[in-house]
LUMBA-528049 format. One record per residue (C-alpha): x negated, y negated, z; residue in three letters. Coordinates in Angstrom, 2 decimals, padded with zeros to 5 digits. Last residue first. Example, Ala and Ser with C-alpha at 12.3 -4.5 7.8 and 13.67 -1.06 7.14 Angstrom:
BEGIN
((-013.67, 001.06, 007.14), "ser")
((-012.30, 004.50, 007.80), "ala")
// end
This chain:
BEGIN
((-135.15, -055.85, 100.15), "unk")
((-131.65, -056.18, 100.62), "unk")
((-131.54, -057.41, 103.91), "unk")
((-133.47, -060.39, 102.51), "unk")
((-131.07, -061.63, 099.86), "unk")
((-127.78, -061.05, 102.25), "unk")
((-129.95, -063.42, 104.88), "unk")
((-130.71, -066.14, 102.07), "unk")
((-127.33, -066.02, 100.39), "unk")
((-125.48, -066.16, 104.13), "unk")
((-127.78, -069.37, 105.18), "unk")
((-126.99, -071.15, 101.62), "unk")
((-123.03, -070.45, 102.16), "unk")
((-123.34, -071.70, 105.53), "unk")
((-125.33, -074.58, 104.35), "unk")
((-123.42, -075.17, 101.97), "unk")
((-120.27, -075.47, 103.97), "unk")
((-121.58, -077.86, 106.23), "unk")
((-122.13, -080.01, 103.47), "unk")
((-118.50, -079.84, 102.26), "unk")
((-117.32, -080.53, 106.04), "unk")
((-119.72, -082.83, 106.55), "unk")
((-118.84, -085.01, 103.42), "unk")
((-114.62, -084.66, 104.08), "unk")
((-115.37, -085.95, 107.44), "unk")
((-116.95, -088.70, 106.53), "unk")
((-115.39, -090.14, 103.35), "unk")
((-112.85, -092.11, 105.32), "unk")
((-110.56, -093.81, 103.06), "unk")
((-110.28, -097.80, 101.98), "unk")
((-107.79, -100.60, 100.21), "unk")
((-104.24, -098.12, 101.46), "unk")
((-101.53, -099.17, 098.70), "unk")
((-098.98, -096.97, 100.53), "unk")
((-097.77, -094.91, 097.25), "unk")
((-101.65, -093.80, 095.64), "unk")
((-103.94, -094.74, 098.54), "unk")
((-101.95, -092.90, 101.10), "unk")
((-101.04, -090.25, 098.79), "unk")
((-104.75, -089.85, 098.30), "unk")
((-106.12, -090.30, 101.89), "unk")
((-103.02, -087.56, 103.32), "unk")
((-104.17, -084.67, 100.14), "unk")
((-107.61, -085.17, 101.11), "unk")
((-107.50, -084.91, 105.07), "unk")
((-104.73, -082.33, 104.62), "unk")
((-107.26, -080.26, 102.17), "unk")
((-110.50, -080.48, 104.63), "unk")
((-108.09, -079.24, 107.68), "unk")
((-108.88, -081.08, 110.90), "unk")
((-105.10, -082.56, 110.65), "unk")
((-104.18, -078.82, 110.81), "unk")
((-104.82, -078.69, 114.93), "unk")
((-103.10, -081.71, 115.28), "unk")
((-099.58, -081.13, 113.25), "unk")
((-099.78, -077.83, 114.59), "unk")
((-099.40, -079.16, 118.18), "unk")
((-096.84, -081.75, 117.34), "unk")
((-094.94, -078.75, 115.48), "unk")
((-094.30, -078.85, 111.37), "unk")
((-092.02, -081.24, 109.76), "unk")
((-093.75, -084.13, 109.57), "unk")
((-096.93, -082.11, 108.16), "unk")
((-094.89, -081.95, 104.55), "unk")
((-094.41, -078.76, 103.12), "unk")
((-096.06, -077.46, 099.96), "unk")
((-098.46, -080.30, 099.89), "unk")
((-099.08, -080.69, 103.41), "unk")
((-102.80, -079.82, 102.78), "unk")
((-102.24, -077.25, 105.67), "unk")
((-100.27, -074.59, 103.66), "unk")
((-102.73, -075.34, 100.10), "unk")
((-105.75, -074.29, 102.19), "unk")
((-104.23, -071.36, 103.77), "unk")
((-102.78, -070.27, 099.81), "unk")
((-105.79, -070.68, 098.74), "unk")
((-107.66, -068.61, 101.35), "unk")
((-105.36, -066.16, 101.19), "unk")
((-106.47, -065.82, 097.55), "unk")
((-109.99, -065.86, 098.16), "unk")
((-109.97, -062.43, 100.02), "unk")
((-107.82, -060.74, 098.26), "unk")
((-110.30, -061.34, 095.26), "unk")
((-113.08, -060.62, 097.74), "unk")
((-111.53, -057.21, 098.49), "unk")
((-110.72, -056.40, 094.86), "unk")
((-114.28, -057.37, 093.84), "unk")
((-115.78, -055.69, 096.28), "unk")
((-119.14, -057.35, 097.52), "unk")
((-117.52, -059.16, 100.14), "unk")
((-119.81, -062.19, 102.42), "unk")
((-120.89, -063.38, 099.19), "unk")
((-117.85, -063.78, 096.92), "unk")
((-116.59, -065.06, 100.33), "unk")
((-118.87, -067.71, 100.62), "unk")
((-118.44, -069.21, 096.74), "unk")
((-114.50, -069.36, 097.20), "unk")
((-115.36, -071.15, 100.56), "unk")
((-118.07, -073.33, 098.42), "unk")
((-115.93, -073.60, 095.65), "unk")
((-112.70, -075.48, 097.93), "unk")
((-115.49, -077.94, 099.73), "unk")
((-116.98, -078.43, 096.52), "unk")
((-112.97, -079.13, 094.92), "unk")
((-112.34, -081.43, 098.42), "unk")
((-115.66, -083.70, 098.05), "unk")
((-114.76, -084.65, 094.16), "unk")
((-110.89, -085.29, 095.30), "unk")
((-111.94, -087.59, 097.43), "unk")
((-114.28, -089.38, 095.44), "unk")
((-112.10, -089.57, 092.33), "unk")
((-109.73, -090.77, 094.41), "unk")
((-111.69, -094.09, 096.01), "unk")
((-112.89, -094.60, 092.22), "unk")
((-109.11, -094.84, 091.28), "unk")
((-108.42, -096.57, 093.79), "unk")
((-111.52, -099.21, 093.20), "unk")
((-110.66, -099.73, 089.60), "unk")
((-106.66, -100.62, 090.65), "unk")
((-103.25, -098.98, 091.40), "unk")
((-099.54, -099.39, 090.93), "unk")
((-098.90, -096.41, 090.40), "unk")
((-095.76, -096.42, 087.09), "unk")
((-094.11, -093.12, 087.98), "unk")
((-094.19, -091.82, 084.00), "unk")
((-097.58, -093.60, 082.94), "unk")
((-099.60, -092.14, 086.15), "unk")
((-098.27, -088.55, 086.32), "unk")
((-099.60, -088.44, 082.35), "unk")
((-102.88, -089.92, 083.45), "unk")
((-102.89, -088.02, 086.35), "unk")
((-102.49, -084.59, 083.67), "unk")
((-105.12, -085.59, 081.48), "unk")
((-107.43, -086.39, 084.73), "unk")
((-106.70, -082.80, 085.85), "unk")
((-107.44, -081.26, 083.08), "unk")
((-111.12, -083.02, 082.54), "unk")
((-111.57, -082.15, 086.06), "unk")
((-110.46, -078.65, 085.77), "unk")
((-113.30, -078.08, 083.42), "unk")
((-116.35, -080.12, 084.93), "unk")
((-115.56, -078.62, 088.58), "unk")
((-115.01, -074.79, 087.31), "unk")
((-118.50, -075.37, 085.21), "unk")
((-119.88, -077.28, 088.19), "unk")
((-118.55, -074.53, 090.23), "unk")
((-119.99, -071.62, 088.17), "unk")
((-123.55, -072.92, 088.08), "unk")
((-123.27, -073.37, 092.02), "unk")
((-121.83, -069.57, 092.32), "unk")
((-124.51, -068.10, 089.72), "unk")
((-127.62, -070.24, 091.75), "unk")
((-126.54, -068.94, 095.01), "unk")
((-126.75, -065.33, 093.52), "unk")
((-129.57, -065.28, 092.95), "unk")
((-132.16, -065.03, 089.91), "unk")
((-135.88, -064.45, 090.54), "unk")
((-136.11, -062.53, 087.29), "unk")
((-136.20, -059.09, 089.12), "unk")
((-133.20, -059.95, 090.85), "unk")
((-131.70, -060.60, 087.09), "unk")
((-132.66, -056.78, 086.42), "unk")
((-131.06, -055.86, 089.53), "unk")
((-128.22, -057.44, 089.39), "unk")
((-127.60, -056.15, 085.67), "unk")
((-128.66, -052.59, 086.51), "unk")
((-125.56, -052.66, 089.41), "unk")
((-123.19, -053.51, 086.65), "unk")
((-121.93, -057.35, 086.50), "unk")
((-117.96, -057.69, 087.57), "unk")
((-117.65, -061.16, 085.55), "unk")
((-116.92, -064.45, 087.94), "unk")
((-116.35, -067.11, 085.51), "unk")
((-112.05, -066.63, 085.15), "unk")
((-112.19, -066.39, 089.18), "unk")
((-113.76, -070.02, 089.06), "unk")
((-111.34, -071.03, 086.41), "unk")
((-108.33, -069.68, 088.41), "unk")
((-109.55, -071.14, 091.47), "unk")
((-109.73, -074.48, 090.31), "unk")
((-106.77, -074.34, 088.19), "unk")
((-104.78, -073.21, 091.03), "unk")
((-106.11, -076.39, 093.80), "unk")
((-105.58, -078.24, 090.57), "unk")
((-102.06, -077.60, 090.46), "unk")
((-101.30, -077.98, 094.30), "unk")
((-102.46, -081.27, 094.17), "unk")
((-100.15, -081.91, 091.00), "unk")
((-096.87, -080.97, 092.82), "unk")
((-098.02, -082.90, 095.85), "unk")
((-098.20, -086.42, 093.65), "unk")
((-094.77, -085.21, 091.86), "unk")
((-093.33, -084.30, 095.53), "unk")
((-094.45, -088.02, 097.02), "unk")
((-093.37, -089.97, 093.95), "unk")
((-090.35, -088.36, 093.42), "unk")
((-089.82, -088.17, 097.29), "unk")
((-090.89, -091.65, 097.90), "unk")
((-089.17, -092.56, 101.56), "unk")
((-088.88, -089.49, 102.30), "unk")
((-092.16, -087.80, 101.73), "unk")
((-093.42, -090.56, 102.65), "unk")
((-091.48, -090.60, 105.99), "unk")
((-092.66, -094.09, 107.89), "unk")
((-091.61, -094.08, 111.97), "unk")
((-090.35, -097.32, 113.20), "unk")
((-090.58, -098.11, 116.89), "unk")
((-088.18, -101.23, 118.88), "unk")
((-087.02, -101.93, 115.03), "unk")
((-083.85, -099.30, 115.43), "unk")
((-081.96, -100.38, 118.67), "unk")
((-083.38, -104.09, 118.46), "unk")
((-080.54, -104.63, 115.40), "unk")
((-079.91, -107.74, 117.09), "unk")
((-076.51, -107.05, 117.57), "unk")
((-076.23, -104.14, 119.89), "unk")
((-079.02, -105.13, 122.40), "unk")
((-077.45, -108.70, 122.41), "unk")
((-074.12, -107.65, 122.53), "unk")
((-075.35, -105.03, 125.37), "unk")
((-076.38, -107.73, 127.14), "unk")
((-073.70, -110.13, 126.95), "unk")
((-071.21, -107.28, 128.30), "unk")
((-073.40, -106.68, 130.80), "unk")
((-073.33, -110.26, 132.36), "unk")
((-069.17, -110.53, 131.56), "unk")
((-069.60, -107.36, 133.85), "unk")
((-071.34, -108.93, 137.04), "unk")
((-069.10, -111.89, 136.43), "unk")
((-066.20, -109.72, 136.37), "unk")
((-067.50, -107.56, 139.45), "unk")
((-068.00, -110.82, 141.94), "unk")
((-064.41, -112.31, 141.14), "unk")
((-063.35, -109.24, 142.55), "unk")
((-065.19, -108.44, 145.07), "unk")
((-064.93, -112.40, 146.58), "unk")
((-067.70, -115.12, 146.23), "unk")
((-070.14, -115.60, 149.13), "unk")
((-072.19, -117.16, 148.01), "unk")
((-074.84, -114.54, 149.27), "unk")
((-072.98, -112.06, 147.23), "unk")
((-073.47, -113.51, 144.32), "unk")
((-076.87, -114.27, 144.84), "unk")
((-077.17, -110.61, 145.00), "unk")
((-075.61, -109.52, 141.87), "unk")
((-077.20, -111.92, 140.16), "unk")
((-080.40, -110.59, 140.63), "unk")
((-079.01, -106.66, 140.37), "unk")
((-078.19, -107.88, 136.70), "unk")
((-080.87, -109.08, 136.02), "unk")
((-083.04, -106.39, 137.62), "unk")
((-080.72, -103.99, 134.72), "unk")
((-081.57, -106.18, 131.92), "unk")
((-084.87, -103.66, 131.75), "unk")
((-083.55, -100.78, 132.44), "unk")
((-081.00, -100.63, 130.04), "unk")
((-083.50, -102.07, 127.22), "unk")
((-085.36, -098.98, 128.11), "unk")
((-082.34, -096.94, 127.55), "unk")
((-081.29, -098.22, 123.75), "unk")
((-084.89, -097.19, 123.14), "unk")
((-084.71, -093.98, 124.62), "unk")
((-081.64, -093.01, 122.73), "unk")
((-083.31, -094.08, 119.41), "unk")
((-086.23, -092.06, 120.08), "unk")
((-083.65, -089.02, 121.08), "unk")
((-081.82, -089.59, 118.23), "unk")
((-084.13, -089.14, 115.83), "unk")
((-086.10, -086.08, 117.77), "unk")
((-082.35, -084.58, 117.27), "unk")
((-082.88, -085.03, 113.49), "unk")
((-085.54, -083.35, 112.96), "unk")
((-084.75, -080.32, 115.33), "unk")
((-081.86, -079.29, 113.40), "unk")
((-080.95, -075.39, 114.15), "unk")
((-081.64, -076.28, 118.10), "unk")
((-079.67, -079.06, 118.28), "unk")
((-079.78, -080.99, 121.03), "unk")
((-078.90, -082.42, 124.08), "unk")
((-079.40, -085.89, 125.10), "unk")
((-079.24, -087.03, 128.80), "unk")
((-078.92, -090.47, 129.27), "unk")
((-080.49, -091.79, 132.74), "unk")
((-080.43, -095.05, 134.22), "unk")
((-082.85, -094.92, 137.39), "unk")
((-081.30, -096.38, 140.82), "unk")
((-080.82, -100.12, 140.85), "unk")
((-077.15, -100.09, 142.38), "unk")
((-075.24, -101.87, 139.67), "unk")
((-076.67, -099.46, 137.06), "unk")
((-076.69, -096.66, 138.94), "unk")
((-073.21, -097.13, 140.42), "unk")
((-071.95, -097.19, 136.22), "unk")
((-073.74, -094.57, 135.06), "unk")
((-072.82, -091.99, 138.08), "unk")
((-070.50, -089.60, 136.31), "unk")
((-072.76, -089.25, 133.46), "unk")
((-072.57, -090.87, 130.10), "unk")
((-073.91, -087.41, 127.54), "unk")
((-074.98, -087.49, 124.22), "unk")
((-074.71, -084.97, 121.37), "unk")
((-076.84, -083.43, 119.74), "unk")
((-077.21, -082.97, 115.45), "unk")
((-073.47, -082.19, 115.24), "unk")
((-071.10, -079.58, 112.93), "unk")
((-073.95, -076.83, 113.46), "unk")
((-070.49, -074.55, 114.51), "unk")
((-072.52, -073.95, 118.67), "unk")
((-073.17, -077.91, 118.70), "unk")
((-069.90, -078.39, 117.81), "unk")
((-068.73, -076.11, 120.39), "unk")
((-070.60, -077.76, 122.98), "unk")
((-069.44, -081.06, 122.01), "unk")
((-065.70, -080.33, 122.50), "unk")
((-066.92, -078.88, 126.00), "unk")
((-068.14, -081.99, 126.65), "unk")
((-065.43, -083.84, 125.50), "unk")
((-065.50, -086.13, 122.66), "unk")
((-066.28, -089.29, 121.10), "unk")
((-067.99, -089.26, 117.28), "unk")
((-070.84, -090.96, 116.66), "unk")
((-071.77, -091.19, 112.84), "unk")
((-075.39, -092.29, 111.70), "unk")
((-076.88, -093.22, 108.31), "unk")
((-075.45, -096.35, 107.56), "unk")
((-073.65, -096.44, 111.03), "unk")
((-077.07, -097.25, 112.96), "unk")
((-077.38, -100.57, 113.08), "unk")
((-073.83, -102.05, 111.98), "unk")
((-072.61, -100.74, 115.32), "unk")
((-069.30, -099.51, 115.31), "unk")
((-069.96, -096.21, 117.19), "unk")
((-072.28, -097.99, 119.30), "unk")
((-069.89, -100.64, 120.23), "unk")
((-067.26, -097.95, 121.65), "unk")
((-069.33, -096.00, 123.61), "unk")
((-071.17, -099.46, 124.98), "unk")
((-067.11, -100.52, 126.15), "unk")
((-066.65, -097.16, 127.35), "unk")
((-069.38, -096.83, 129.69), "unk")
((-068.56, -100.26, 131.02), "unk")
((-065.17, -100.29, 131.79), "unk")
((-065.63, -096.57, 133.39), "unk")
((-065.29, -093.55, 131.89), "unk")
((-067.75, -091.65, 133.89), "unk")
((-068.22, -089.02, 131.85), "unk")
((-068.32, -089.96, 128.79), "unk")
((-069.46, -087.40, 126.02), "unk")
((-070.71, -088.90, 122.68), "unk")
((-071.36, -086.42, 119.83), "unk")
((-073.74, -087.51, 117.41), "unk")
((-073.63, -086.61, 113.02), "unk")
((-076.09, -087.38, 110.84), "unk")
((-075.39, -089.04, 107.54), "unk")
((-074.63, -087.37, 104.33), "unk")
((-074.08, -089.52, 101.91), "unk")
((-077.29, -090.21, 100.88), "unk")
((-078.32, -086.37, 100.49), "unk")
((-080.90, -084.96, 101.99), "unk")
((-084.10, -084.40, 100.36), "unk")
((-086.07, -080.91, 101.50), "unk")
((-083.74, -078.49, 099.47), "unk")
((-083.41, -080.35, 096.21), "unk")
((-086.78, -081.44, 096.25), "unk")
((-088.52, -078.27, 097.09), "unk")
((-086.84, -076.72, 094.37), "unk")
((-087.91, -079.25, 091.64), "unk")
((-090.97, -078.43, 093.24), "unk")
((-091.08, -074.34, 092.79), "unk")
((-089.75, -075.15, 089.19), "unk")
((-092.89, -077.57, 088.29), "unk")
((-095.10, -075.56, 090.01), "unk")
((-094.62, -072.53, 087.71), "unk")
((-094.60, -074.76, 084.83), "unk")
((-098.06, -076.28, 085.25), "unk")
((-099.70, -073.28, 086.82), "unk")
((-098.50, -071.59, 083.69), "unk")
((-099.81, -074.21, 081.39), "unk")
((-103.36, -074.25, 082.22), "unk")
((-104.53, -070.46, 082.32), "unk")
((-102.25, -070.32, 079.48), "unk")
((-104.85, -072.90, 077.48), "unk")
((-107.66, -070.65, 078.25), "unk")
((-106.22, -067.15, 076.79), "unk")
((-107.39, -068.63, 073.16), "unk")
((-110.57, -070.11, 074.17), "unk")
((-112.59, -067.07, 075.08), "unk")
((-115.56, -067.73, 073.35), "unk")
((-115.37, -071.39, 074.71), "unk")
((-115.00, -070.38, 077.95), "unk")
((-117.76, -068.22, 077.75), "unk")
((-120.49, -070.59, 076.06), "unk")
((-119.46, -073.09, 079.48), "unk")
((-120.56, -070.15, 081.33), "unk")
((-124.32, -069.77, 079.52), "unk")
((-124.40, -073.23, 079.37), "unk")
((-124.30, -073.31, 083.47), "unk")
((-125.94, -070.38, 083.90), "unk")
((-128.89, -071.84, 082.20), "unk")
((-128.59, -075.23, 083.94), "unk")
((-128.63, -073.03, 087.37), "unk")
((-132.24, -070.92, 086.33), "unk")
((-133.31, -073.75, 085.37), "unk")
((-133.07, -076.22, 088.45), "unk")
((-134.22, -072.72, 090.16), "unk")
((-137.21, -072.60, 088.00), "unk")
((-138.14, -075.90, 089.06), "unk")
// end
């Protein structure tokens, strides 16, 4: 009981010191606000490409044969991919320098022995090379180029089939080779013109598909992830050594100041935070219903205790203000890195992508945006509840051992 009371006195005792110092409290708000806004409005400009700006391919034949340059010449006129691809035929070396100016994203190469693979039934291979300065793009390609080669392989037994029969009837070389090519010219028609090049795997960008909604949404996470630790920094006074003692004396630890001070930091940027989704909400128009908004509140409840109780654990581990100040701030700025926020994870390294999708803040920051422009009916609370209680328990170990070697 006196722990309950020793917490609810700390906790009127901190909301009495926010009001007392209401004046500097509204700037605590409103530079996050406009300090984000420019760093976004950045962002956008930099990350979003243009419409009109489509990537570029090199295509490099060399085996220029009937059939090489008749799939050469559809692709580059294909409806699929020309309203946001350009190929462009050249030479290999051509393509090489291009690669070297960053006029191309790769180019792609026909080798010498397309054609005899093909009617042969060896492998089909396409080499792609790319461009090391636009990585994004050249992954693009090479899913694209990989589709386009599967459905190779795959008319390629037909081909062989008929092929064979042919041969068995005996019909001449000639006559043999047109029917054999009237046969890939229907396939690659069909490949070509069924827009299969594109729908065989689809990959959804939020962050590109939505950028205003995506960057606003991201703009605000980062915001409260701010106001959180500003508030919490705001409540955490540099007590004199007579103080700690005295309140030691009184049964008072520390544990009980850092929970008081998050529900204060908790109840405070909450009541911010929901003035400023509100705002967020009338301007882009969410389309979003009761159970959303209780699936958000949720998420974002778990991520600010997860956020206060690493704050909390290194106020403990470092008694130096400076230090532990130093401290927390990296820890923001890690937290707000792999939330996806500041960049999005699409852009980072496979293997980065999968270590930082164990990250408390990418977990929240991917179920919100999910909910908020996807229209996802359900989030996984799990993970985001063990981490937060694992963190107590850390924090509540380290406060019990600190307390005891100090005796």
């Amino acid at each position: 009981m006196n722990r309950i009371k020793h917490i609810q006195l700390f906790t009127k005792n901190n909301f009495m010191q926010l009001k007392r110092k209401w004046l500097p409290l509204p700037l605590l708000f409103i530079f996050p606000l406009l300090l984000i806004g420019l760093v976004a409005a950045l962002l956008i400009t930099i990350v979003l490409p243009e419409e009109n700006d489509p990537i570029q391919i090199g295509i490099v034949d060399l085996d220029k044969s009937d059939e090489t340059k008749l799939v050469t010449g559809l692709i580059e006129e294909s409806s699929a991919l020309s309203s946001f691809i350009q190929l462009h035929s050249m030479t290999e070396n051509e393509a090489k320098t291009a690669i070297q100016n960053n006029d191309i994203s790769s180019y792609l190469i026909f080798p010498e022995s397309f054609t005899n693979n093909l009617y042969s039934g060896e492998s089909v291979q396409l080499p792609i090379i790319g461009n090391p300065n636009r990585k994004i793009d050249s992954y693009l390609i090479q899913e694209i180029i990989e589709s386009v080669t599967r459905h190779i392989r795959s008319s390629q037994a037909n081909i062989l089939t008929i092929n064979e029969y042919a041969k068995q009837l005996g019909m001449d070389d000639e006559t043999r080779n047109d029917l054999i090519f009237e046969q890939f010219k229907e396939f690659v028609f069909y490949t070509l013109g069924s827009n299969q090049i594109l729908n065989e795997k689809e990959v959804k960008n939020i962050a590109m598909s939505s950028p205003i909604h995506y960057f606003s949404l991201a703009a605000w996470f980062i915001i409260l992830t701010i106001w959180l630790f500003i508030i919490y920094r705001f409540l955490s006074n540099d007590e004199p050594l007579r103080m700690k003692q005295r309140m030691k004396l009184y049964g008072v630890t520390e544990l009980q100041q850092s929970i008081a001070k998050s529900i204060v930091t908790i109840n405070t940027v909450g009541f911010f935070a929901a003035i400023t989704f509100i705002w967020l909400h009338l301007f882009l128009s969410f389309g979003l219903i009761l159970e959303d908004y209780v699936r958000i509140i949720g998420l974002l409840l778990l991520y600010c205790i997860t956020f206060l109780v690493g704050l909390a654990i290194i106020e403990t581990v470092f008694t130096s203000p400076k230090i532990s100040l130093f401290i927390q701030l990296l820890f923001m700025l890690l937290v707000l890195a792999c939330s996806g926020a500041i960049l999005p994870v699409i852009y980072l390294p496979l293997q980065l992508q999968e270590l930082i999708g164990y990250s408390f803040s990418f977990q929240t920051f991917s179920w919100v945006t999910d909910i908020i422009l996807n229209g996802r009916m359900f989030a996984d609370f799990i993970p985001l509840l063990l981490t937060a209680l694992t963190g107590y328990f850390i924090l509540l170990g380290i406060s019990v051992w600190k307390e005891r070697a100090q005796l």
